[in-house]
N, C-alpha and C positions, 0 to 999 in steps of 0.2 A: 190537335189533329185537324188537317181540313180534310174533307169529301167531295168529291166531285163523282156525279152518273153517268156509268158509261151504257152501254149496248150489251155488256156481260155483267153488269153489276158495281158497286159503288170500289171505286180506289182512294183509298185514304192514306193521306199524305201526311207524318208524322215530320215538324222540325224539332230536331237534337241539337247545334251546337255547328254552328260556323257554315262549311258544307256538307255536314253530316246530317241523315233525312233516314226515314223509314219509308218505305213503301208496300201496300198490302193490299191485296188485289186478290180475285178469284181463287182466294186460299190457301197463296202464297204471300211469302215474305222476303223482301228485295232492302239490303240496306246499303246504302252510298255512300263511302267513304268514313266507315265509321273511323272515329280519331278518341284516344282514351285519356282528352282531356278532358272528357266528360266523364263521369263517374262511373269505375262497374257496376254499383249497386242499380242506377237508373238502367246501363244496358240488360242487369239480369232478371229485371221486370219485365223487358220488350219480349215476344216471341223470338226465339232464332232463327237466322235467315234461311233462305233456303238460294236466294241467291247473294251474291256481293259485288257489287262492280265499283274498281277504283279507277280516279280519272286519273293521277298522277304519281309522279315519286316523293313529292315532298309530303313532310311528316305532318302535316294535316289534312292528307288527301291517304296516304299509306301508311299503317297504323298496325304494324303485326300482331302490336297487343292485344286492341280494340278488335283488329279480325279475329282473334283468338276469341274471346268474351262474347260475338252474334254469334259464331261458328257452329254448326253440331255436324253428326256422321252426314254424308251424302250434302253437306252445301258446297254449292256450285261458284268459283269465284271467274268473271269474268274480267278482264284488264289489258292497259298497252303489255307490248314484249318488255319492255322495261319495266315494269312492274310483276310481270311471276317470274322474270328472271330475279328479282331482287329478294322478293318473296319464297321463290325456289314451289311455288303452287300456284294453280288458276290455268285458264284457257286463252290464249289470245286473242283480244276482239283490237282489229288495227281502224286506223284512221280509214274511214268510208265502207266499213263493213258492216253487212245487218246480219243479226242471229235470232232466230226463231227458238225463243224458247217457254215451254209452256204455252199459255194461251199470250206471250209477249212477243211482240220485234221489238227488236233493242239495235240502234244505231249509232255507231259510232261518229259523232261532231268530232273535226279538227280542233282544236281549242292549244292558243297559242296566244304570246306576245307578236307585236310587229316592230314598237320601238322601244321598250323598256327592256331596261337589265342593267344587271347590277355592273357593267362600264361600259364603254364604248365598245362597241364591236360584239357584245353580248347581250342574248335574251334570258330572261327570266325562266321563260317556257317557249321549247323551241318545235317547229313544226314537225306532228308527224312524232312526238314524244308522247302526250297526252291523249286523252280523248274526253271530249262533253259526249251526249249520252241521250237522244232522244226514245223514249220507251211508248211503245204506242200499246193500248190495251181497249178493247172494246168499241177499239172504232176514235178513241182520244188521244190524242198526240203529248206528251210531256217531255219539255227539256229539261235538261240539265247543263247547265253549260262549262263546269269546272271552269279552274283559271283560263283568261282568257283574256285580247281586246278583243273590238270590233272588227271581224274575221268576214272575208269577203262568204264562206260556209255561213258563219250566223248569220249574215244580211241576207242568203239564198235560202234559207230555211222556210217550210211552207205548210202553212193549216197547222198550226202548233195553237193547243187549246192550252197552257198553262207551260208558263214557263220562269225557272230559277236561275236569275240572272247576278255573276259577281262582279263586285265592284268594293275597291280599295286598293290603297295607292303605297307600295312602289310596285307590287305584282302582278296587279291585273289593269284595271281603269279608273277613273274617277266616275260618280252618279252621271254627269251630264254627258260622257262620251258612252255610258252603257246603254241609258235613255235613246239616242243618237240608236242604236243599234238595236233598241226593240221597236224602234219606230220603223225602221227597215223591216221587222218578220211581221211586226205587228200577231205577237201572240194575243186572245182574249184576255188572259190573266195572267200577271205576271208579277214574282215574290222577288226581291231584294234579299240575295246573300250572301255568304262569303263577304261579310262587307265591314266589319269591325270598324271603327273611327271613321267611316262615311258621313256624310250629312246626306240622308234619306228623303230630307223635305227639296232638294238640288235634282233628285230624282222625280221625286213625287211631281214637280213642278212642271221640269221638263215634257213630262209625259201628259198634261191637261190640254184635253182638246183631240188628244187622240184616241184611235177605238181599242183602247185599251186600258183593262181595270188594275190599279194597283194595290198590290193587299201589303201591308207593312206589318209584321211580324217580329217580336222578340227575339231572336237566335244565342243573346247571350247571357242569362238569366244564371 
């Protein structure tokens, strides 16, 4: 778990398994994209969430089962229309909307392809489908960026004190074009994931010289 201090009290930031993340904060619990290729037994150690927000419809980002497993009475699932329509649950949070909830603003990031997909004339992830996710709590700005390239919204992104940035290739980016796009927000901190079969240190590289700390973290263990 990492920790960081905010202005209401510490947010701890749990990595699970790909883009799946815990978050727990002012007495709540926020879990992202939980996906149930990770284990039930490890999710029925964690707290239940109290909220859920998923970026996407693909099946490591929307996980009926896995929401099933954080889930208890009264949690809150927040997501694009395309995901509680598929789900058939949750609230719709759209591309450039913020929601007040609890002591959190939760922000809908655009998160999209620009030239990949699987053939011509197709994206992977198409604009205005998904949403990354910046959640601010105590005065600290955190992203989330689900699938995703270099998106003229990441590059305009601003005061983000920690941010989880993906990278892997054919869906999202490669290390040296996502580097390329946290040099543009310049978050403080910023974690590598969604990143399977990346080379990490193309990243790490990239980003020396800049005012920006990178923390390289385990997600597949």
């Amino acid at each position: 778990a990492e920790q960081f201090p905010t202005a209401s009290g510490t947010v701890t930031i749990t990595p699970i398994r790909h883009a799946s993340l815990m978050l727990e904060a002012g007495g709540k619990v926020i879990q992202i994209d939980p996906w149930s290729q990770e284990t039930e037994p490890r999710y029925a150690a964690m707290p239940k969430a109290d909220l859920i927000l998923i970026t996407d419809i693909h099946g490591d980002h929307m996980d009926s089962k896995a929401i099933a497993w954080v889930s208890k009475p009264g949690t809150k699932i927040l997501a694009p229309s395309v995901v509680t329509t598929s789900i058939k649950k949750g609230d719709v949070i759209a591309n450039g909307q913020t929601v007040t909830w609890d002591q959190f603003t939760i922000e809908a990031i655009p998160m999209y392809n620009l030239v990949r997909g699987p053939s011509a004339g197709q994206l992977y992830h198409t604009k205005g489908r998904g949403n990354g996710y910046v959640i601010t709590f105590g005065g600290k700005r955190f992203y989330f960026s689900g699938d995703t390239e270099v998106t003229p919204e990441m590059k305009a992104l601003k005061n983000i004190d920690v941010a989880f940035v993906c990278m892997n290739l054919p869906y999202t980016m490669p290390p040296a074009e996502a580097a390329e796009g946290v040099r543009a927000f310049a978050p403080k901190i910023v974690y590598p994931y969604h990143y399977k079969g990346s080379d990490l240190a193309i990243f790490e590289n990239a980003l020396k010289g800049a005012p920006v700390e990178v923390r390289i973290r385990n997600w597949y263990e």
